[in-house]
N, C-alpha and C positions, 0 to 999 in steps of 0.2 A: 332568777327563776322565771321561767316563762308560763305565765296563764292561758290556758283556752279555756274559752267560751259561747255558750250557744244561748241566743236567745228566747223569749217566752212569748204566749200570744198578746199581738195587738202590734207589734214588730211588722207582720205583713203589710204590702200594698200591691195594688193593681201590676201585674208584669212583671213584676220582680224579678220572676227566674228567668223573662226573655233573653238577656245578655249574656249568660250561663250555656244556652243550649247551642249558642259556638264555639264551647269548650269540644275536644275529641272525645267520645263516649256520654257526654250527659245525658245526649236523650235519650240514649240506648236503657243507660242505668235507670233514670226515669220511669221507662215503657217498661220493665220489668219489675221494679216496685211498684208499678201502676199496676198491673196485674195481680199480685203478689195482696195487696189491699183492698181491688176493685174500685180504685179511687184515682179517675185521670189526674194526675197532678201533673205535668204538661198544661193542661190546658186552666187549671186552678191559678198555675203560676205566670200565666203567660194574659191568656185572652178575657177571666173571668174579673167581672168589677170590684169594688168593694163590699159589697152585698153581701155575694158568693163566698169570699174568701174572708168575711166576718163570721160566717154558718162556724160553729167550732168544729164541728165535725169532718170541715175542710181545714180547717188554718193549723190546727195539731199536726195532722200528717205531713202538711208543705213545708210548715217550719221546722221538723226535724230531717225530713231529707234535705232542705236546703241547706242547713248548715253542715252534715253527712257532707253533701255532694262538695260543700268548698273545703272542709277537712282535708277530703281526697285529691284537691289541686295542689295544697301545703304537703301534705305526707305521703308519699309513693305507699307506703307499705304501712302495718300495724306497728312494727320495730322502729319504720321511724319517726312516729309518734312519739312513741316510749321511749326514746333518748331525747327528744329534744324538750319536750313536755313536762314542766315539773308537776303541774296539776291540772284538774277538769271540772267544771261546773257548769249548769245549766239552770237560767232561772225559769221556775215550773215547769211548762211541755219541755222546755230549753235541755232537763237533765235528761229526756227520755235518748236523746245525742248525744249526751256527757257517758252516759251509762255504753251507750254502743263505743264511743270516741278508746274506753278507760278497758274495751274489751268483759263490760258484764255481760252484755248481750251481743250476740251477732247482729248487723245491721239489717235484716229483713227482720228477725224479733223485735229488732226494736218499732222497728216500723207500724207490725202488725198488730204490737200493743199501743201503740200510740192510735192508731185507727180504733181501735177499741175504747181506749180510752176519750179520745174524742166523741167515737158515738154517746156513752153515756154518761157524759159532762154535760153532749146537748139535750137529750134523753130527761137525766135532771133538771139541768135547766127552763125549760120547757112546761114544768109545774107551775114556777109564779115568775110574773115579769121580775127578773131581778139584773142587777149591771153591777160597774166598776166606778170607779172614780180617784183619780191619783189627785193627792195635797200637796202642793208646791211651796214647800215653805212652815213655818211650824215648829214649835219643839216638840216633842215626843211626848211629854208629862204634858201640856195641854193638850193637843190633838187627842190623845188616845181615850182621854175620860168623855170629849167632845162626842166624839163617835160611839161611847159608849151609852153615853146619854139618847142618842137618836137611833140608838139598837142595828147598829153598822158594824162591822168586823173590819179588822185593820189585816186585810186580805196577804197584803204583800208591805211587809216593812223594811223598804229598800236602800235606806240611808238615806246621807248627801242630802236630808231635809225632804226626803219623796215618802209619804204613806198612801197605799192603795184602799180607801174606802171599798165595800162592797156587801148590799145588801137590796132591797128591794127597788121598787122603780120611788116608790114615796118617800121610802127611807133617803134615798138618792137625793130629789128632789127638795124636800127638808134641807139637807146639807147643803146644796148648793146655793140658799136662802139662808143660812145662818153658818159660815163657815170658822175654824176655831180663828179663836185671836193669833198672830202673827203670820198664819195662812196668807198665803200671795193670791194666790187659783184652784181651783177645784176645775181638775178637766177629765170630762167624761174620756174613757177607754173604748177603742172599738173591738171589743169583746160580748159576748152575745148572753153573760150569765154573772153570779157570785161567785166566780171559781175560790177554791181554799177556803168555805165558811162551810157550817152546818148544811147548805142548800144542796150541798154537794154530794150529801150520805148515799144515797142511792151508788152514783156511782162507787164508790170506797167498793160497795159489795161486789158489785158487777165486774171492777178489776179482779179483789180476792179471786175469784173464779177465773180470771183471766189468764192469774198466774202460774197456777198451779200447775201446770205442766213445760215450765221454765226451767233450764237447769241453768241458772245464772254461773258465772264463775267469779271469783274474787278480781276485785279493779290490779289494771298492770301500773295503773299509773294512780297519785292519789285522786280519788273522788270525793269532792267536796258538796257534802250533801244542805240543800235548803232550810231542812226540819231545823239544823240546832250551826251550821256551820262545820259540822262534826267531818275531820277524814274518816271515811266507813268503809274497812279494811274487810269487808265480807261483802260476795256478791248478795247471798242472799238477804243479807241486812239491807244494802241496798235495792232490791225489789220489793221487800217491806216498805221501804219509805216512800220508794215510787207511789204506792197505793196509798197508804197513811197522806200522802201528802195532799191529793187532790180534796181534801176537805179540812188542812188545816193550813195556817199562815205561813208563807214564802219568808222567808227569813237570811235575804241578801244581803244585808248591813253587818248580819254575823258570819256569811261566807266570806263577805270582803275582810273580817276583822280576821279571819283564817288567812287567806290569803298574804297579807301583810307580816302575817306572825309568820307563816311559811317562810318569807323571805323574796317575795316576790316585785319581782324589776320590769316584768313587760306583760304586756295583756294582748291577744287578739280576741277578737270576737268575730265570730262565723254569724257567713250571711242569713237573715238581713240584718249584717252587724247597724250599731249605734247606740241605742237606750243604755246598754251595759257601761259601754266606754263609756257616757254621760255621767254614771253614775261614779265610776271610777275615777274618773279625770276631779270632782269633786271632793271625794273619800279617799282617794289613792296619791294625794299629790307625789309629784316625784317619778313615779314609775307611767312608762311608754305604756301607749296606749295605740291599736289601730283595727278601726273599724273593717270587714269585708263586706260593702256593701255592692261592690259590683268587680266583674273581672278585672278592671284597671287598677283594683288593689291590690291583685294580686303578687306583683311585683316588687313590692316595700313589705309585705306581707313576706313575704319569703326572705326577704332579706332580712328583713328583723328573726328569723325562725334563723339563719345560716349562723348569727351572733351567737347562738348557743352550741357548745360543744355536743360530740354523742354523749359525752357524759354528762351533761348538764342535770339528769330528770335522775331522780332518785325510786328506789321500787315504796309502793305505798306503805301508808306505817296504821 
């Protein structure tokens, strides 16, 4: 079974989509979702520093059209997705491309809530300095009572030995001076807030409102949601969790333990593929992995996609 997946914030860097926009049509598509959002992403993905594309209010938007736009080099059509795709995931912003990828939303809704939900992550964020910080290393039963103790949230519980701290700037600063026992590194995220903690509630509302005039439809293909690992056989369940999620913990280590249980033999990850595969190459031993980090993956990329029959993907369950 072949996996896709799309990545979460902190994935960006400088330029990223330059190499892209000698694809035929990118920046056409682009310039149209650029409008469509009011948010030059052209120029986000090409010319803007690290700075720029740390603002969450940008890197949301970029990082689901960029994985959108390399989807669309892999798969001419929606159908041939859906045959070749046994499943879909995105970690955090990553699902709001999972959800378009699996056919919950049309790819300009997804955009449009993603821009939205960008603004008021930064919106929240913007009340108390607060950040990220990923643990390198660790068992789980030490780390988590560690962070519990320094009044941190265990943001993103990623597997493969990775936990995302995330809570204020001193809370931060504390941990990185006292990190748990068997901890390797505590390395700051370049992300601009505490996404998936309490700090986030504002936003939670501002989506609810967002949604309410969505008419989801149920996933063609399975979606494998963040919250619990769970396949979530209802669009609209899925737009619930979309929202619910942004203020509670990422819970990748139980998509991957889905994923495995599914039956899964290869993984890509949509650009700016890499953090996922890291994770899976760890947690996933055995099963093919390949990152889309620029067009000259495209071609092993396809190939590994050609290995699955149209019948390979099953309808969601």
């Amino acid at each position: 079974m072949l996996v896709l997946v799309a990545p979460g914030q902190g994935a960006q860097t400088p330029g990223f989509l330059t190499p892209w926009l000698d694809l035929p049509g990118v920046t056409g598509r682009l310039a149209e979702w650029s409008a469509a959002i009011d948010l030059d992403l052209v120029h986000y993905g090409t010319n803007a520093d690290a700075d720029e594309i740390r603002d969450t209010a940008v890197a949301q938007p970029l990082l689901v059209a960029s994985a959108l736009l390399s989807a669309r080099q892999l798969f001419a059509t929606a159908d041939d997705l859906d045959r070749h795709v046994g499943a879909a995931a995105g970690h955090s912003v990553g699902e709001l491309a999972a959800a378009a990828l699996t056919g919950v939303l049309p790819e300009r809704a997804a955009l449009e809530l993603v821009r939205k939900r960008g603004l008021a992550m930064a919106e929240a964020a913007a009340v108390t300095e607060t950040g990220m910080a990923a643990l390198l290393g660790g068992e789980p039963d030490v780390v988590l009572p560690h962070l519990e103790k320094l009044g941190l949230t265990p943001a993103n519980v990623n597997g493969a030995g990775q936990i995302v701290a995330a809570g204020t700037a001193e809370q931060l600063a504390a941990l990185a001076e006292d990190k748990p026992e068997g901890t390797r590194r505590v390395v700051p995220l370049k992300v601009a807030g505490a996404f998936h903690t309490h700090h986030m509630a504002p936003a939670v509302a501002a989506l609810e409102s967002a949604v309410r005039e969505l008419a989801p439809a149920d996933p063609r293909t399975r979606y494998v949601s963040n919250k619990d690992g769970a396949v979530v056989a209802s669009g609209e369940d899925v737009v619930r969790r979309l929202v619910g999620q942004v203020a509670n913990p990422v819970r990748w280590d139980l998509c991957m333990e889905t994923f495995k249980a599914q039956g899964v033999t290869a993984m890509i990850e949509l650009a700016p593929g890499g953090t996922l595969v890291g994770l899976a190459k760890r947690a996933l031993p055995g099963v093919r992995t390949l990152a889309l980090k620029t067009p000259d993956d495209l071609d092993a990329a396809r190939a590994l996609v050609a290995e699955y029959a149209p019948d390979a993907a099953t309808p969601a369950e």
